[in-house]
N, C-alpha and C positions, 0 to 999 in steps of 0.2 A: 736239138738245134734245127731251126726250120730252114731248109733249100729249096729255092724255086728252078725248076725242073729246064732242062736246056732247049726244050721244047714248045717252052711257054712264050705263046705271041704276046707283044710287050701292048698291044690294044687292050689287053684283057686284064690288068692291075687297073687303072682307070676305073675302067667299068665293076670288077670285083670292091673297090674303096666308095664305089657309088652304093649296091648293094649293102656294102658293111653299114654304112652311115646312115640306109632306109632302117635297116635294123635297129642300129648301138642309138642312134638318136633319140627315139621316146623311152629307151630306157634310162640313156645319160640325164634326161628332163624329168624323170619322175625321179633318179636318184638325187638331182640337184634341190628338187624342192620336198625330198623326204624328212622328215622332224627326229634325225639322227639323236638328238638328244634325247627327245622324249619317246623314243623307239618303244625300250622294255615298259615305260607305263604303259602306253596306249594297247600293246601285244596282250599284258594282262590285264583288262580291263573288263569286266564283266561281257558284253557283246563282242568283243573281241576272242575273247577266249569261247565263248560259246560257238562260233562261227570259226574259229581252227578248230579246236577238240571234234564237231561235226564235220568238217571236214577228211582231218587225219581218217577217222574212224569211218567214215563211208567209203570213202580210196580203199583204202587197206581192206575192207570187205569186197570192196569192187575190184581190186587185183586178184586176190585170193579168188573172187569166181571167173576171173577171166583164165587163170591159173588152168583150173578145173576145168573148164570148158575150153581154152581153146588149145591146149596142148594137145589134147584128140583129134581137134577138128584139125590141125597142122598136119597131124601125123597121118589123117586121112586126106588129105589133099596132095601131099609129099608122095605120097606110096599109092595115087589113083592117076589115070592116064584116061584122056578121051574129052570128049565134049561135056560128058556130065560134071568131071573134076571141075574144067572152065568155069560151066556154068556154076556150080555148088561156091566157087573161089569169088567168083562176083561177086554174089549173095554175101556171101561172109565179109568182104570189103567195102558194102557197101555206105556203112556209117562211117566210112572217111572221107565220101564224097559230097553225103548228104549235109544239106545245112543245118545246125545244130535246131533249129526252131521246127523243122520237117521233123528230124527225130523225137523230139518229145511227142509234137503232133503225134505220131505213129505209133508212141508208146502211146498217149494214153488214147487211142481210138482201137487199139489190141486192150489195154487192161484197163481202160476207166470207167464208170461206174454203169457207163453204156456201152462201153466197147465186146468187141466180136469174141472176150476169153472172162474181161470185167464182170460183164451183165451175169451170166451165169455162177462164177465164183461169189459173188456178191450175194446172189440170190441164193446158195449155198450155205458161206458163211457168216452171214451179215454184214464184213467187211469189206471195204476196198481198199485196196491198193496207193490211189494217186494220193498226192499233199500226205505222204506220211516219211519219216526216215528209211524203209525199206526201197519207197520209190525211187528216194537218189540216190542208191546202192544200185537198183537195176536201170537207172537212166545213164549212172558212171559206166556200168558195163556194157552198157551196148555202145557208146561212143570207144572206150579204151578197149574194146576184145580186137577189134583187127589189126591192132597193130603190136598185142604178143604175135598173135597168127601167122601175120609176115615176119615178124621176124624167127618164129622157133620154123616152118615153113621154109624160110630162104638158109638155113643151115641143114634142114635134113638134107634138102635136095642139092646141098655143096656136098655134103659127108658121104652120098651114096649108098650105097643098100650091101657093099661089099661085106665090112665086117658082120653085118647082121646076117645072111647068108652064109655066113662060114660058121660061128656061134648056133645057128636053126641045123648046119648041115653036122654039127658036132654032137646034137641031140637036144638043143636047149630050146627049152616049149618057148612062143611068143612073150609070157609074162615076163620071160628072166632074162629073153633078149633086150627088151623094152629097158629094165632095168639095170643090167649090166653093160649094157652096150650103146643102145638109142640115147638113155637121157646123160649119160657123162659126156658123150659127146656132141650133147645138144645143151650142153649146159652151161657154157659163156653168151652164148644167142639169147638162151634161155634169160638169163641173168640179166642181159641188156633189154630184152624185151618187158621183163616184168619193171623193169627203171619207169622205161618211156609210157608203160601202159600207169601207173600207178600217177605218173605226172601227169598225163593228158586225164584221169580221173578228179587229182586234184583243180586241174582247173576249168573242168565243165562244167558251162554255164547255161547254154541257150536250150538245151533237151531236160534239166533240172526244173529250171525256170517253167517251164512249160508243162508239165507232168507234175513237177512235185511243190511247184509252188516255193512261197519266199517266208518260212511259217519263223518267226527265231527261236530259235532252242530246237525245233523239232526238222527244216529242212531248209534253214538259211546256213549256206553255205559262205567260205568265203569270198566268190566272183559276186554270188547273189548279196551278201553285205555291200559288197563295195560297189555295185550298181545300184542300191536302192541312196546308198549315202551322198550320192551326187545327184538323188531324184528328191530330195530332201526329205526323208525317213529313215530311218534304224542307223545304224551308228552316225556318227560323227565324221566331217572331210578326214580330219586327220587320222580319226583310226582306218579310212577309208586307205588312205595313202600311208600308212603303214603296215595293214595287211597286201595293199598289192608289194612294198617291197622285200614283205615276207616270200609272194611266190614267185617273184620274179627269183629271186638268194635260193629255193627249194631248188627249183626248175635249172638254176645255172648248173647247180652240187651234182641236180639228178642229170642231167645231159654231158657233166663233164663225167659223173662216175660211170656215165654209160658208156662212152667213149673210153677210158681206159678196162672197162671188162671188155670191149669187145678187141681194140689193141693185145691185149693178154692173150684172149681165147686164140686171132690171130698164130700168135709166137709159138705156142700149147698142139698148133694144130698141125 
């Protein structure tokens, strides 16, 4: 049962129902004119399903490396102190500030076929990188890695270094503290964070677009379908406006189930 607080200036529901309604508005519009009937066709529909199935399957690699990656770098910023942590904690945040079109830029000016890491691996393996399916695996993760970061990051440094300190002073090497101690109790944060990183995966578009190109079958995504079908190429308006109201349904599921792991973790802690 929701209680508004005794505290709460009555100027500020106004303004709070103003904010709701910049929100719930383009969503109530795109759900008013979504083709509910013809939902499940248009979902399975040859370019539609190629553009989720790509999708699903690029996020999901693209968590999984943020997983891998940025659980370390959390746990090195959590447990480092001084100017360098600051400055290393920037660095690592800074694909949340950057415009998604700078990031691609930046991806492929590091890995494209001239870029400063590209040119040589290229010249190595005959390959490159950009306009292929692995590029929007590493265009996903560099926009979705900082904000597992923050969030496994803003729990160590609530949890403290106490219990781990007392498990190291009992005899137990680093690797079994990390294990039995660091990540159970980083592990609602954790849980919430791999949610929100997996969604902000799913719906990046402007660092894809730009690096990996709009190829179908091989790196058209679903923002990338549903931007080209309003530019009048690859699917259809309406399977256009059926896959946004697939991510807008993901994205509700993923941010409400984030919100009760982290309510849980709360109660647990």
């Amino acid at each position: 049962m929701t209680a508004l607080s005794p505290g709460l200036p009555r100027w500020a529901l106004p303004l709070a129902a103003a904010g709701l309604l910049v929100v719930a508005a383009p969503v109530l519009a795109l759900a008013s004119r979504a083709p509910w009937g013809n939902l499940p066709a248009l979902l399975t529909s040859g370019p539609a399903l190629s553009a989720l199935g790509l999708s699903m399957t690029t996020a999901l690699a693209a968590t999984a490396l943020c997983l891998l990656l940025g659980v370390p770098a959390a746990l090195v910023l959590a447990r480092t102190t001084g100017r360098l942590a600051d400055i290393l904690r920037a660095v690592m945040l800074v694909p949340l500030v950057l415009p998604p079109m700078v990031s691609g830029l930046a991806l492929l000016l590091l890995l494209g076929r001239r870029g400063v890491l590209g040119q040589p691996l290229a010249d190595l393996t005959g390959h490159t990188l950009p306009f292929t399916t692995p590029a929007v695996v590493v265009a996903q993760t560099f926009v979705a890695l900082p904000f597992l970061i923050v969030s496994a990051e803003g729990a160590l440094r609530t949890s403290g270094q106490a219990y781990e300190r007392t498990a190291a002073s009992l005899g137990a090497r680093p690797a079994r503290v990390l294990r039995t101690v660091t990540l159970p109790l980083l592990a609602p944060a954790l849980r919430a964070g791999t949610v929100l990183c997996f969604a902000r995966a799913l719906g990046e578009f402007g660092a894809t677009a730009l690096f990996a190109g709009n190829l179908p079958g091989v790196t058209q995504t679903m923002p990338l379908a549903i931007y080209t079908a309003f530019n009048g190429s690859g699917v259809g308006q309406d399977v256009a406006v059926a896959l946004s109201v697939l991510l807008v349904v993901v994205a509700l599921v993923l941010l409400v189930a984030s919100g009760l792991v982290g309510r849980s973790g709360a109660r647990h802690a």
